[in-house]
C-alpha positions as CSV (number, residue, x, y, z in Angstrom):
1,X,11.8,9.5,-13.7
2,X,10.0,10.5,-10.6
3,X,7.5,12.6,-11.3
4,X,5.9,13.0,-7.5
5,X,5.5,11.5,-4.2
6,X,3.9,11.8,-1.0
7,X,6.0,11.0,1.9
8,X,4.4,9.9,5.2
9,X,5.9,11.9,7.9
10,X,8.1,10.6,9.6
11,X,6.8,10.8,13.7
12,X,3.5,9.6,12.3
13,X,5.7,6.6,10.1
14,X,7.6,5.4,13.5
15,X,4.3,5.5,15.7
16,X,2.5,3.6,13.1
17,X,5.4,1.0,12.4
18,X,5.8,0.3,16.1
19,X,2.3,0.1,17.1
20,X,1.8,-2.9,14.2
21,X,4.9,-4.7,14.5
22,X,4.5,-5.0,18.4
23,X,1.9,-7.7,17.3
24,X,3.5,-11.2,16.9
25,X,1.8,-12.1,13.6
26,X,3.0,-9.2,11.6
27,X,6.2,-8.6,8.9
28,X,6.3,-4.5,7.9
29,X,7.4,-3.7,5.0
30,X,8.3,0.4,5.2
31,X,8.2,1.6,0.9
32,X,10.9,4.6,-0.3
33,X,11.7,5.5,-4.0
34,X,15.0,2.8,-3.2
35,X,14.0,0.4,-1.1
36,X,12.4,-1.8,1.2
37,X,13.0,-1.5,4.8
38,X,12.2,-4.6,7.3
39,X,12.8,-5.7,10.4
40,X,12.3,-9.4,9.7
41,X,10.5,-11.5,12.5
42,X,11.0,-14.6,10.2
43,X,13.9,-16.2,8.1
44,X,11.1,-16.3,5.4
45,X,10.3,-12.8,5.5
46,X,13.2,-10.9,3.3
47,X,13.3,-14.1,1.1
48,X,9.8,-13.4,0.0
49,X,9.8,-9.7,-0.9
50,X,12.6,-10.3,-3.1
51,X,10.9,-12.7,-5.1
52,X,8.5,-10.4,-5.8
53,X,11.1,-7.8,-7.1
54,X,11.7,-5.4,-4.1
55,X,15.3,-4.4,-3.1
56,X,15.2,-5.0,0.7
57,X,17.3,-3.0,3.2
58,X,17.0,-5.0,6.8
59,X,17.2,-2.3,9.7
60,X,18.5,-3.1,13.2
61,X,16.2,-0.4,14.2
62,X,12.8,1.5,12.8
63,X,14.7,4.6,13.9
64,X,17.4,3.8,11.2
65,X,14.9,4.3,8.0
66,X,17.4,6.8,6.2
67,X,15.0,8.5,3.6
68,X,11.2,9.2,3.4
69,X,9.0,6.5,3.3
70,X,5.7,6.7,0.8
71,X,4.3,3.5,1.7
72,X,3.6,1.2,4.9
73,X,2.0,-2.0,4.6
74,X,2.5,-5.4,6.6
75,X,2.2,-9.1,5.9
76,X,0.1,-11.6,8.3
77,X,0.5,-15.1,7.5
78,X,-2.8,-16.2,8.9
79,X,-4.6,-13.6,6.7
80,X,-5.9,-10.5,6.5
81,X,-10.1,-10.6,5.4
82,X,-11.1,-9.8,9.2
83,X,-7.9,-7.7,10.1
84,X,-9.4,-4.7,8.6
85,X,-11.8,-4.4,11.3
86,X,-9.0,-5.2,14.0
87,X,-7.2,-2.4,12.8
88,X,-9.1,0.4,11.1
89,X,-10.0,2.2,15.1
90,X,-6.3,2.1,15.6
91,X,-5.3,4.1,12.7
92,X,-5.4,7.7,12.9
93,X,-7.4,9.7,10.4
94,X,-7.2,10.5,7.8
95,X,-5.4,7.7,7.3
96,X,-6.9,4.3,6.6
97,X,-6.7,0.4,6.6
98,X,-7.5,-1.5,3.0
99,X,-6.6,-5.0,2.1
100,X,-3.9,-5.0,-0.7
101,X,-3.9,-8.9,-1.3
102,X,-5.0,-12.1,1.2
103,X,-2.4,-11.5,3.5
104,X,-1.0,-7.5,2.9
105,X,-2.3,-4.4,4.3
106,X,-1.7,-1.1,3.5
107,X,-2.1,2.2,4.9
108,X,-3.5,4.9,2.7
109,X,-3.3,8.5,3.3
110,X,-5.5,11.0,1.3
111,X,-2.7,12.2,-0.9
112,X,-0.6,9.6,-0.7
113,X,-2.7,6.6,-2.9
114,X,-2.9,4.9,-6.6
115,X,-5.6,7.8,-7.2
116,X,-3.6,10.5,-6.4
117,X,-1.0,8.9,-8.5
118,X,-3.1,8.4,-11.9
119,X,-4.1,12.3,-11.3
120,X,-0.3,13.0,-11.1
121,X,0.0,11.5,-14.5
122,X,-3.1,12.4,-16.4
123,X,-1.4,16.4,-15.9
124,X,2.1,16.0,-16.3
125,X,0.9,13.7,-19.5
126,X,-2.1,16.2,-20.5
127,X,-4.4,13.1,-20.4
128,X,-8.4,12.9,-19.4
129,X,-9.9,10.8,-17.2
130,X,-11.6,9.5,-20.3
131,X,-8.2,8.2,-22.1
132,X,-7.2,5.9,-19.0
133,X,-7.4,2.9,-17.9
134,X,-6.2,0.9,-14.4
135,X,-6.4,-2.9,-13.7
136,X,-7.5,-3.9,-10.3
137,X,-8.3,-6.3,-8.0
138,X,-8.1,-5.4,-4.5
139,X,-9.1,-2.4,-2.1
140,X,-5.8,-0.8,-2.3
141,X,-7.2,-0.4,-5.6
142,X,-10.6,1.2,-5.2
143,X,-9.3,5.1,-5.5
144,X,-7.5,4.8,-8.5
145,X,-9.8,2.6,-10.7
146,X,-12.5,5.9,-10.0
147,X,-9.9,7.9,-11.6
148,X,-9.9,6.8,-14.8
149,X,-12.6,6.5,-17.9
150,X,-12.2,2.9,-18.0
151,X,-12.2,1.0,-14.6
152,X,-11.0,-2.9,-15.0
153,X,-11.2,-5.4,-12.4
154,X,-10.0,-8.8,-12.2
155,X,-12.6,-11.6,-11.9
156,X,-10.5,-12.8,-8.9
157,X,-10.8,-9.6,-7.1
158,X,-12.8,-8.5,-3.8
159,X,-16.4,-8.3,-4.4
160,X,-16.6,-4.7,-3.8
161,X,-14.1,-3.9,-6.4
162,X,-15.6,-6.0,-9.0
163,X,-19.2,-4.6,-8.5
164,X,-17.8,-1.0,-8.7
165,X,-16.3,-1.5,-12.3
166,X,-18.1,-1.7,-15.2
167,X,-15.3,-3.9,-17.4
168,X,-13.8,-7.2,-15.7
């Protein structure tokens, strides 16, 4: 059941996803309720996200994204711990560059994040803060392990996000 979503608009989606994949070492990866879109740069590319579970639509064209997108994140091979500061100036505000694994960024929009999403569920569910708890181990991370009572990072995650929760 969907209980919300926050859909990037869709101007600000194509401006974004051409300005990133114009640079050679980067596979985007465009997120809806259904699917994955990609333009794949590499034979690897589509191979890989279904692996990890995601149906995958391949576009001839950005343009041709049928339905909103809630997510944009891209893939660099070579990896992605000094990106972040490549990036972040080129991103409009409000919106913002976080690392979402060693070689995944993602956009995050201010009411469009795992925060927003734990928020979403603690009303529809009538839950407190207090009765939740959220694994996590990367910046993508960071807004919705301060939404919940009991904030859990993985030992393996980024320094910031381990020192910011109280249970690892």
């Amino acid at each position: 059941e969907l209980i919300a979503q926050q859909v990037v608009p869709k101007e600000e989606l194509l401006e974004l996803v051409y300005m990133v994949d114009a640079e050679a070492c980067t596979e985007v990866a465009l997120s809806s309720p259904t699917t994955t879109y990609v333009r794949p740069k590499t034979k690897e590319f589509v191979p890989s996200l279904v692996k990890l579970g995601n149906h995958v639509t391949v576009l001839k064209e950005w343009d041709d994204v049928t339905e909103p997108c809630v997510k944009v994140a891209w893939f660099e091979e070579g990896g992605v711990e000094h990106r972040v500061d490549y990036w972040a100036p080129k991103i409009k505000p409000p919106a913002k560059v976080v690392t979402s694994s060693a070689q995944w960024l993602d956009i995050l929009y201010p009411n469009g994040h795992k925060g927003v999403g734990i928020q979403v569920l603690q009303e529809y569910f009538g839950l407190k803060k207090e009765e939740m708890a959220a694994f996590g181990d990367n910046y993508n991370d960071i807004e919705m392990l301060e939404a919940v009572g009991y904030p859990i990072a993985m030992r393996s995650g980024k320094e910031g996000v381990v020192k910011m929760c109280p249970y690892h």
